[in-house]
C-alpha positions as CSV (number, residue, x, y, z in Angstrom):
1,X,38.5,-87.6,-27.3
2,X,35.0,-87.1,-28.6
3,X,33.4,-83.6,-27.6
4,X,29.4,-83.2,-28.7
5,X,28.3,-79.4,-27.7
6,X,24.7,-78.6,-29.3
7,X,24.2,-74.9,-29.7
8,X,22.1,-72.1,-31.5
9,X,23.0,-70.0,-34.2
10,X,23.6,-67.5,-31.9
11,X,26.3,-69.0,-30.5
12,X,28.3,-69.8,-32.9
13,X,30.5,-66.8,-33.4
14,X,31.1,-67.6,-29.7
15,X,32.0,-71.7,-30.0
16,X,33.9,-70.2,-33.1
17,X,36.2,-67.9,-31.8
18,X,37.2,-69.9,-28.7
19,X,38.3,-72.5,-31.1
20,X,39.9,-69.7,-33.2
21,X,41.8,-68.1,-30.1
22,X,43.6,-71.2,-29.8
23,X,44.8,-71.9,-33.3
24,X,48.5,-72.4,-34.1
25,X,50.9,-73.0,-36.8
26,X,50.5,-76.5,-38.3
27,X,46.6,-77.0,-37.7
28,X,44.0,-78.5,-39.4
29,X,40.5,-77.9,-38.6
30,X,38.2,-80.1,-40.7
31,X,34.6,-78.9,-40.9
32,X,31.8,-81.4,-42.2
33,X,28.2,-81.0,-42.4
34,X,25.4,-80.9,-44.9
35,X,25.1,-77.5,-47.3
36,X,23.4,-74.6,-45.0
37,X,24.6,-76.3,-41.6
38,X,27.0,-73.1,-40.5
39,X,30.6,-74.5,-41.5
40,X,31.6,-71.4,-43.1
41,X,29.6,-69.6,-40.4
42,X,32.2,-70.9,-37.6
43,X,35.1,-70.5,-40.2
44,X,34.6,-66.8,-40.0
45,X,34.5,-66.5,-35.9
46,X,37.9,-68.5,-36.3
47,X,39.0,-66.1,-38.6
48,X,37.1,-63.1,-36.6
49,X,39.4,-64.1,-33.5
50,X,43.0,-64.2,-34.9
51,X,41.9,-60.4,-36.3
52,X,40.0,-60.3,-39.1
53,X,38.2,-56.9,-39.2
54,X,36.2,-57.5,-42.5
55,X,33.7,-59.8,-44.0
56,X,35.6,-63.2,-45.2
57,X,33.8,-64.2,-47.9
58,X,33.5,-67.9,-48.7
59,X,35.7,-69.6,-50.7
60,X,33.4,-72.0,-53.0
61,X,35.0,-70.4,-56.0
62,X,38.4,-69.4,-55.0
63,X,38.5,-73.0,-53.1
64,X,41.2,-71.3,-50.9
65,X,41.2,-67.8,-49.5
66,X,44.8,-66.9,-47.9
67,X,45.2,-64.5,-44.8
68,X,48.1,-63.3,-43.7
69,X,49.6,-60.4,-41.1
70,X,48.7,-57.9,-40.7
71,X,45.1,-58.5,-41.5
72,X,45.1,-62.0,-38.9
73,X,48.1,-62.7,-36.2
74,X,48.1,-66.1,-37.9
75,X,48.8,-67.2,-41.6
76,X,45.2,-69.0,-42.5
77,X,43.9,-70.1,-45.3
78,X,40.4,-70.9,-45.4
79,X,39.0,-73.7,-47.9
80,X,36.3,-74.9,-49.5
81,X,36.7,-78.1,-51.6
82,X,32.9,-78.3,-52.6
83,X,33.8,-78.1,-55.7
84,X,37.0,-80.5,-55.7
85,X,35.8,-83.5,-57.9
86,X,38.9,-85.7,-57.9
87,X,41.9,-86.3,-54.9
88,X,44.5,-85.1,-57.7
89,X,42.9,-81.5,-58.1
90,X,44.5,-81.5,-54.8
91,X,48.1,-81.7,-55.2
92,X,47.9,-78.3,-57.2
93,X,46.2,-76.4,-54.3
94,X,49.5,-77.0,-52.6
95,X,48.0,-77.1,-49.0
96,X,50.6,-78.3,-47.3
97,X,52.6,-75.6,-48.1
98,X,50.4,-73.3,-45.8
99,X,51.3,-75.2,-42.5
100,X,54.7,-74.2,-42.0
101,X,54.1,-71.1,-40.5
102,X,50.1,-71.1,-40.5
103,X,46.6,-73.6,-39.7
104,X,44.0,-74.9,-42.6
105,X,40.4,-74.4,-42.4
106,X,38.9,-76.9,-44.6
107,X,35.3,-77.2,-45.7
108,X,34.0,-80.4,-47.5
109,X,36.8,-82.6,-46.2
110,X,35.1,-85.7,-47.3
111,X,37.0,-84.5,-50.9
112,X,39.9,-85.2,-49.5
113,X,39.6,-88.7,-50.2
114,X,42.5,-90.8,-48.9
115,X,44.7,-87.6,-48.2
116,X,44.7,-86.3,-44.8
117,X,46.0,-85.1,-41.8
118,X,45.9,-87.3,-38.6
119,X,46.1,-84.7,-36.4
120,X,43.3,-83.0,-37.6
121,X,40.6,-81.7,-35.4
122,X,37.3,-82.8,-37.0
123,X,34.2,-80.8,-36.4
124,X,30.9,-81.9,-38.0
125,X,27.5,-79.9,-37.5
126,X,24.2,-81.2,-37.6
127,X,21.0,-80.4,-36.7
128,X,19.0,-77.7,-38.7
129,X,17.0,-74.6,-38.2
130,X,18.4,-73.4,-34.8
131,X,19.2,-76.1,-33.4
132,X,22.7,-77.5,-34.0
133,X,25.6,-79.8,-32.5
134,X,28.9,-79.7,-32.6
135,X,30.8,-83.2,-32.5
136,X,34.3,-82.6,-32.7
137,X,36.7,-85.0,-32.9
138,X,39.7,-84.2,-30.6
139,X,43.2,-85.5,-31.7
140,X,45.9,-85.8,-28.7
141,X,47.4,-82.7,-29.8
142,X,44.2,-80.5,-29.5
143,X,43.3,-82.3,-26.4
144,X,45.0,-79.9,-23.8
145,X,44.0,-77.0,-25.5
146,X,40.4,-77.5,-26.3
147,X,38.6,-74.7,-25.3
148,X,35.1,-76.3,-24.8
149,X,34.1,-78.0,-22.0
């Protein structure tokens, strides 16, 4: 299922933590979109939803930023692969390892390269300024529990 939802900057915290509320162990949420577009923007309402009381600063350096209880309800780890120039810097960030008992929140998942998840949900942004869209791309198992409508 394809899902298009445009929206203002205003609402993303809001489109962000009803996607967030419904996170659960083994899920990846892919967020595409040109530098400046608000992926890290809707990261943080996920983030925001499952608990986080502070600021979650982006990852661009640390490429991944672990959470864990008490500080969310949910193992996340948030990440940026901006700076990811080839598929087998991957292997070491050992992402995989985080879905056992948490969800992935990737930025820049065109670095992926062949590697992926097929039950990913894939949300790209575009627009600029205010106005934005949200196109997600909802796999079966995201489909009953996709909180916009």
């Amino acid at each position: 299922m394809t899902f298009s939802h445009p929206y203002t900057l205003d609402e993303a915290d809001r489109i962000g933590a009803a996607i967030g509320a419904v996170l659960a162990p083994g899920d990846v949420v892919l967020l595409s979109g040109d530098l400046g577009a608000g992926k890290t923007t809707l990261a943080r309402a996920m983030l925001k939803a499952r608990g986080l009381a502070g600021e979650a600063p982006s990852p661009t350096f640390a490429i991944v930023q672990p959470y864990a209880p008490p500080e969310v309800d949910l193992p996340i780890a948030h990440v940026d692969l901006y700076r990811i120039e080839r598929a087998d810097e991957l292997i070491e960030l050992g992402l995989d390892d985080y879905l056992y008992d948490g969800a992935l929140l990737i930025e820049w998942p065109e670095r992926l390269g062949a590697q992926g998840w097929p039950e990913a949900l894939m949300l790209t942004i575009s627009g600029s300024g205010d106005a934005r869209v949200l196109t997600a791309e909802v796999p079966a198992a995201w489909e009953a529990r996709w909180p916009l409508r």
